[in-house]
N, C-alpha and C positions, 0 to 999 in steps of 0.2 A: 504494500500500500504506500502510495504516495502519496506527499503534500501538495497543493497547488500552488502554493509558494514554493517559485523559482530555484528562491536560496536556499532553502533546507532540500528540496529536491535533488539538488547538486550532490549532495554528500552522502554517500552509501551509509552514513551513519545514523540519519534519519530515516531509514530504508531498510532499518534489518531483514525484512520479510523478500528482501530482493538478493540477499547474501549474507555474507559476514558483514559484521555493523564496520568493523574495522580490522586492518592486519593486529593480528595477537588474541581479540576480542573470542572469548566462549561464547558458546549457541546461552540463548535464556537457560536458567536454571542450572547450567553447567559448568565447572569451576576451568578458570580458566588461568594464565599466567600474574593475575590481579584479584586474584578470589572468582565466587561466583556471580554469574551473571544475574543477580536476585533484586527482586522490586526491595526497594525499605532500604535498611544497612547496607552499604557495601560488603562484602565479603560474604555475604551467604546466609542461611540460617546458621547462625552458631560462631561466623565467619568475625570477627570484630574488625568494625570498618579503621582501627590502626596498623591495620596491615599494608595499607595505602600510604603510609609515612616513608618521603624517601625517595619515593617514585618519582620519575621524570613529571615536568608542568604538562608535556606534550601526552603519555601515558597515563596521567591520573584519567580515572572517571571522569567525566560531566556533572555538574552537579544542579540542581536546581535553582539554589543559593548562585550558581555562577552565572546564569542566565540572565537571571534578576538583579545582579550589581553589573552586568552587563551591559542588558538592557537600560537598566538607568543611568549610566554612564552615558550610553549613547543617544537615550530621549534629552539627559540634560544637555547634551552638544546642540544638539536640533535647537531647543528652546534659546540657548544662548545666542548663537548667530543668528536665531530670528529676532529676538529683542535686538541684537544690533544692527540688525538691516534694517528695522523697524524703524528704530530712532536715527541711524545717521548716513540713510543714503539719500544723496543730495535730491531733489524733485527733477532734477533735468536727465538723472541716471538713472531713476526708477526701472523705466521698460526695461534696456541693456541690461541693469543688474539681475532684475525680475529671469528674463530669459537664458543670462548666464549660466545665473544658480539652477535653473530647468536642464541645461542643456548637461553641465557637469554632472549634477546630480545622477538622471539618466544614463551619461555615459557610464560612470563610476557604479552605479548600478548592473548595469551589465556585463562590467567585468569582475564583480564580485561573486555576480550570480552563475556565471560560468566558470569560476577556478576552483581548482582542485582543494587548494588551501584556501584557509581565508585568513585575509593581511587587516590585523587590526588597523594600522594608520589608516588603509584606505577606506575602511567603516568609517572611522571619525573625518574624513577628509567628505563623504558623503552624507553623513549627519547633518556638517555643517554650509555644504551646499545646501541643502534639502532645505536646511534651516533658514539660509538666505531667500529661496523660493517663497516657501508660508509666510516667511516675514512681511515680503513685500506682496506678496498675495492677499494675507489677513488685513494688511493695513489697506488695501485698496476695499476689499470689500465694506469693511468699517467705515470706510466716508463713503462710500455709496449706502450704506444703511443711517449711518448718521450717529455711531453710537459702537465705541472701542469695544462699549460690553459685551459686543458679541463674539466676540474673541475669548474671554474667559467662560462664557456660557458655553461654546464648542467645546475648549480644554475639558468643561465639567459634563458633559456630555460624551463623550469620548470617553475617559475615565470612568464611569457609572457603566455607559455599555459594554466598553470591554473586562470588566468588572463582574456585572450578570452573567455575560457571556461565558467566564472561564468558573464562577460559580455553577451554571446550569451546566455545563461542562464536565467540574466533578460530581456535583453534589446529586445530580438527575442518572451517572454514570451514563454520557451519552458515548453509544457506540459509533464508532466513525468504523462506518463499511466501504467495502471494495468501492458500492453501488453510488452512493452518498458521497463520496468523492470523486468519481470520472462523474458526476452530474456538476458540482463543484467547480471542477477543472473547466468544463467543458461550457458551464454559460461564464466562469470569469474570462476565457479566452474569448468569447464572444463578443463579451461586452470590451474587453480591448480593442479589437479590431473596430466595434462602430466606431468607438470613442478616436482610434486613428485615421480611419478613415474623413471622419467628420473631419479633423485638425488639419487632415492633406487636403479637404474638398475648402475647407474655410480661407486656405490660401490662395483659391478662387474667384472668392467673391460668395460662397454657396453658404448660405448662415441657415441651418437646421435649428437651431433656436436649444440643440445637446448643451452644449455648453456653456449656454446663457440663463438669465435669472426670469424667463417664463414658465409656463406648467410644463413642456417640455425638458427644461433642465431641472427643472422640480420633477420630475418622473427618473431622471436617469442620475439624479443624487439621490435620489433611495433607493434606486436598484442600487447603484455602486454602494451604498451604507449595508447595504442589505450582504452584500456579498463578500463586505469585510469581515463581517460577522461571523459567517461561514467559513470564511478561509481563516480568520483569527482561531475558529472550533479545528481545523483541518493544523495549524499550527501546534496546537498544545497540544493534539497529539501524535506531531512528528516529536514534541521536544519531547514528550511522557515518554515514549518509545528510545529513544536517543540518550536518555538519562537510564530508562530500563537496561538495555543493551549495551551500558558501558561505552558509550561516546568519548573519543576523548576532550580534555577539556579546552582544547585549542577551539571546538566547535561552538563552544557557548557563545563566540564572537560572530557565528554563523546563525545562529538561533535570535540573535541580539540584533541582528541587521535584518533578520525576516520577519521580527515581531514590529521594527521600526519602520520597516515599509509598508505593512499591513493598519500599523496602529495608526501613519501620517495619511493615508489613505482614507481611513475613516473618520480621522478628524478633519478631510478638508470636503469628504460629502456631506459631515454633519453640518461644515459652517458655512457649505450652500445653503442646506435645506433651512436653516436658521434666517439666511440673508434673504432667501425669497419665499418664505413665508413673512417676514419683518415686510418687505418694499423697501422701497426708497425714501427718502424724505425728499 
């Protein structure tokens, strides 16, 4: 089974159902050169997880805990460079900048999501692209709505649903099936290709009204919120699996950068749907 996030898809580690999670790594439940391969403790039933004292940074397990100082490492990158492109990119640089941080970001995206290894700098090198982009993206929307708050209300938004999401996640025990993923897969690619489509037809002249603040772009911000949601469910349990399987811990920078694209994705269809339900002043 796989995720439909690109980045964890990349790494057989997220993937043990497709092989070995890693060179060295035991089958589940099997003890392996690092204990066994067991949900809970490392090291097995009986196993005490200080037997992983010692171990290479590259060979330790994955850890949950790693993920999550991670991940917040790399949400607070994002958040910093968009306060500062927020605050001090000049008005006559906005566009240039705006489109810079789109273009880097994306690239830097795509060679993250295709390497073997993953390079912490170039996570944070993409973070803070990314962060340039929403910066000057949120602040554009905000004077078109008339009111900075909407910016904190997405943040809180964002937070609460990805919050539910990994709640109803454990606490519902939702199964992520073969089926429930290539359906997953299959309308996020979808819905990329309109959304590309539309951005090569808009350099035409052709305005579908997708990625504007009509009922149109109000219909295709909640599909895309709708699908973060989904692929956020598709994510926690590439990393559940990832952390089961004995991943090693280099990968939590790979889990960190797929939770960050997933989570800036659904913060920027929530702070559509915010801005055109609000209108304009």
């Amino acid at each position: 089974m796989q995720s439909s996030n690109p980045v964890l898809n990349r790494s057989s580690a997220f993937a043990p159902g497709q092989g070995q999670a890693y060179p060295g790594a035991a089958p589940y439940g099997q003890p392996g050169p690092y204990g066994y391969g067991q949900p809970g403790q490392y090291g097995g039933p009986g196993g005490p997880p200080q037997q992983y004292q010692g171990a290479p940074a590259d060979s330790r397990p994955m850890t949950l805990d790693d993920v999550i100082v991670k991940t917040s490492i790399t949400l607070g990158v994002v958040v910093v460079a968009a306060a500062l492109a927020w605050w001090f990119t000049p008005d006559n640089l906005v566009g240039p900048v705006f489109l810079a941080g789109a273009l880097v970001a994306f690239a830097l995206a795509m060679v993250l999501s295709f390497s073997r290894r993953i390079n912490p700098a170039l996570v944070m090198l993409f973070a803070a692209a990314e962060g340039v982009f929403l910066g000057i993206g949120s602040k554009f929307i905000a004077a078109w709505v008339g009111d900075p708050g909407i910016v904190v209300q997405a943040v809180l938004a964002t937070m609460v649903t990805a919050g539910m999401t990994l709640a109803t996640y454990k606490y519902f025990a939702i199964k992520v099936t073969p089926r429930f993923t290539k359906m997953v897969i299959i309308a996020t690619m979808g819905f990329a290709g309109v959304i590309l489509i539309n951005f090569i037809a808009s350099l035409f002249g052709f305005n579908s009204g997708i990625g504007g603040f009509g009922p149109m772009g109000l219909l295709f911000a909640a599909i895309g919120a709708g699908l973060a949601v989904f692929n956020l469910i598709l994510d926690f349990d590439m990393i559940e699996q990832g952390v089961r399987h004995g991943a090693p811990q280099s990968e939590a920078w790979r889990a960190a950068f797929g939770l960050t694209v997933t989570l800036v994705w659904l913060y920027w269809n929530l702070l559509r749907i915010l801005a055109i339900l609000r209108g304009s002043d």
